[in-house]
N, C-alpha and C positions, 0 to 999 in steps of 0.2 A: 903414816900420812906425812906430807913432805909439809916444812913449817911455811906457814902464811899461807898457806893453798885452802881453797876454800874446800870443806866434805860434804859430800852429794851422797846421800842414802841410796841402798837399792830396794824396791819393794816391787814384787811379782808378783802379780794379781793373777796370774795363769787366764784359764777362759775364766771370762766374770760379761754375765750380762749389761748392757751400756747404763740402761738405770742404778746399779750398783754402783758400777764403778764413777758416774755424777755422783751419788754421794760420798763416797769416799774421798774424790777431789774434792768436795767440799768441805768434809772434815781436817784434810789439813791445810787449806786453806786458811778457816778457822783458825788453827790452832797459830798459826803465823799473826793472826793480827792481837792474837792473845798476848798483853805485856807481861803476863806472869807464864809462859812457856819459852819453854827454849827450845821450839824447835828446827831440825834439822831442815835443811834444802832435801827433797826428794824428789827421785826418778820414780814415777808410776810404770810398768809394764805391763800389757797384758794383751791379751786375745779375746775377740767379742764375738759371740753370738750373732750372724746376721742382719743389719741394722743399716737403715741412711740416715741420716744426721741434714739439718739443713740449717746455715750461719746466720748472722746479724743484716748481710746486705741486702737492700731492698728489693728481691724479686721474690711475688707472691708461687706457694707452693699450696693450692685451694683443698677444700678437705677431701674430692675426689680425685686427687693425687697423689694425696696419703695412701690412699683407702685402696689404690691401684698396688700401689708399694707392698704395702702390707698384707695383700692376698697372693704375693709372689713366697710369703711365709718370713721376710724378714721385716721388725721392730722399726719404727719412726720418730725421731725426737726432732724437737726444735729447740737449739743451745744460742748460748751468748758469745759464740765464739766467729770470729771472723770469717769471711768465705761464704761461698754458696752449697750448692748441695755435694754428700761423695757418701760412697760405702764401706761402712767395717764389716770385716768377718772373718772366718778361719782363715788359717794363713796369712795372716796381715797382722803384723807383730806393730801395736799401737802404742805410742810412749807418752805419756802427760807427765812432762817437769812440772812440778812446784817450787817454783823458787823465788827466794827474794833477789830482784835485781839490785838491791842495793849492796849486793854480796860481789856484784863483778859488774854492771854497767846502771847506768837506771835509763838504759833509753830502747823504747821499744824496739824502733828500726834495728837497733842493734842484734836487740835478741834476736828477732827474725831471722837476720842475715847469718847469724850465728848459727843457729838452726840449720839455716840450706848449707853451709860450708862442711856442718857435721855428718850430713848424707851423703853430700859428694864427696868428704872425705873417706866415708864409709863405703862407698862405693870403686874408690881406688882403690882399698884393700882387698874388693875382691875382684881387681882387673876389669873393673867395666867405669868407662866415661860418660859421667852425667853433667849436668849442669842448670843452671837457672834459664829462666826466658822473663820475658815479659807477664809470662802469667805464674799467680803461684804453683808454688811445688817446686819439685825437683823431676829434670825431665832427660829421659834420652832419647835423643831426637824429636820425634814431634808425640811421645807417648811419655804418660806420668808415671813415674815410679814411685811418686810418697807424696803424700799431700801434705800438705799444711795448715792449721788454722786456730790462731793461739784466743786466749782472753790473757786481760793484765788489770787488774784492779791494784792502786795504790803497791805499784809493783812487784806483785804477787800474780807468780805467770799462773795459768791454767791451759787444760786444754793440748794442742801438740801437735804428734805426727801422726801419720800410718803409712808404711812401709810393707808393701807387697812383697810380702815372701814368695809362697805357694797357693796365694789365694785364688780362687775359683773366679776368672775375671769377667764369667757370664753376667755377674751380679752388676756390674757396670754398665751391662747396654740397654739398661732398662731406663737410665737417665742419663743426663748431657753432666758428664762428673764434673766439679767445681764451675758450671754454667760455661766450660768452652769448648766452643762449637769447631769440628772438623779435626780433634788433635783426640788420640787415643789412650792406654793404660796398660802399662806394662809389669812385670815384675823381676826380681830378680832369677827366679826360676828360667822365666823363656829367656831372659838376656843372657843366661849364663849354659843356657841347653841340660840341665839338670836340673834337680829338686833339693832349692834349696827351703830349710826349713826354719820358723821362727828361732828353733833351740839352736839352728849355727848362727844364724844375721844376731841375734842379743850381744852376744860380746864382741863381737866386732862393733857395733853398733856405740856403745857404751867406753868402749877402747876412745874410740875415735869421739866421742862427747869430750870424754875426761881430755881429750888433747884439745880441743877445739877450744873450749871454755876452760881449761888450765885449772879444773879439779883434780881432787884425788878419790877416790870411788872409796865410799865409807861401809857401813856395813850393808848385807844385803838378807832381803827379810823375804819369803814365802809365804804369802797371806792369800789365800785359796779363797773364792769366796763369790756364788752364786748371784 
């Protein structure tokens, strides 16, 4: 580890259902506001189970629109995390940092922006141009490539990204992804005309974190876990 640099753990959750892996952010969450723990800054990773997730912003999502969702065969939660509605599932390699921003910035704006610079960076590693717009996410051209939508209590992030690997992009045209209308979802697979897979985008991914936010990548843990 290079001296002064702050160490970001790795933990692979592999596929982990979305209600597990909400507890697990939870747990170290926890363990962060504990004064008698010393814990580390973590990177969560993993792959979920078919699922739409819908955020904090005010637009009602009624219980027969759950219930529409949910007989398409994938899972529904309502989270505390910023945003409107998107989908996780195979092929979408999903990252939840835990970290104290008091370890590199304490201001939200920041991390956010910090966040989109790490995708676009990650995404010039593998020869494709992305960029911010006026809506969240990271986009190339008028289609999303990875969403966004964090929580930050007493600066302690939660919550994240999700990064279209190879994922099945049907699952998207069942809703209006993060509530905007007319703009589409891409991934890196059709952008790149090949199949790329979660197991290549992680270390590029994570390369380009540790540059972006000037860590050094601490140890990395395999925690399997249903």
């Amino acid at each position: 580890m290079s001296p002064g640099k702050t160490s970001v753990n790795i933990v692979n959750l592999g596929r982990v259902a979305y209600s597990n892996a909400l507890q697990i952010q939870q747990r170290y969450i926890r363990q962060h506001f504990d004064s008698s723990s010393q814990t580390p800054n973590t990177i969560l990773l993993c792959e979920h189970d078919p699922v739409y997730t819908t955020g904090i912003r005010r637009v009602s999502y009624p219980a027969e629109e759950e219930q529409r969702l949910r007989e398409l065969g994938a899972d529904f939660f309502r989270t505390n995390r910023g945003g409107l509605i998107t989908f996780h599932g195979p092929g979408q390699l999903v990252c939840y940092p835990i970290l104290n921003l008091g370890c590199f910035k304490k201001s939200v704006r920041w991390y956010v922006c910090e966040l989109e610079k790490t995708v676009i960076k990650m995404c010039g590693k593998f020869g494709i141009k992305a960029s911010t717009s006026v809506d969240t996410g990271i986009w190339i051209g008028n289609n999303k490539l990875c969403a966004i939508g964090i929580h930050c209590g007493r600066y302690i992030t939660s919550h994240g990204l999700g990064l279209n690997c190879n994922t099945n992009m049907s699952w998207f045209h069942h809703i209006v992804p993060c509530g905007i209308i007319g703009k589409g979802v891409t991934s890196l697979s059709q952008e790149l005309g090949r199949d790329v897979t979660i197991e290549e985008a992680t270390p590029v991914l994570l390369q380009a974190f540790s540059e972006q936010f000037n860590f050094s990548l601490g140890n990395t843990e395999f925690l399997h876990s249903r």
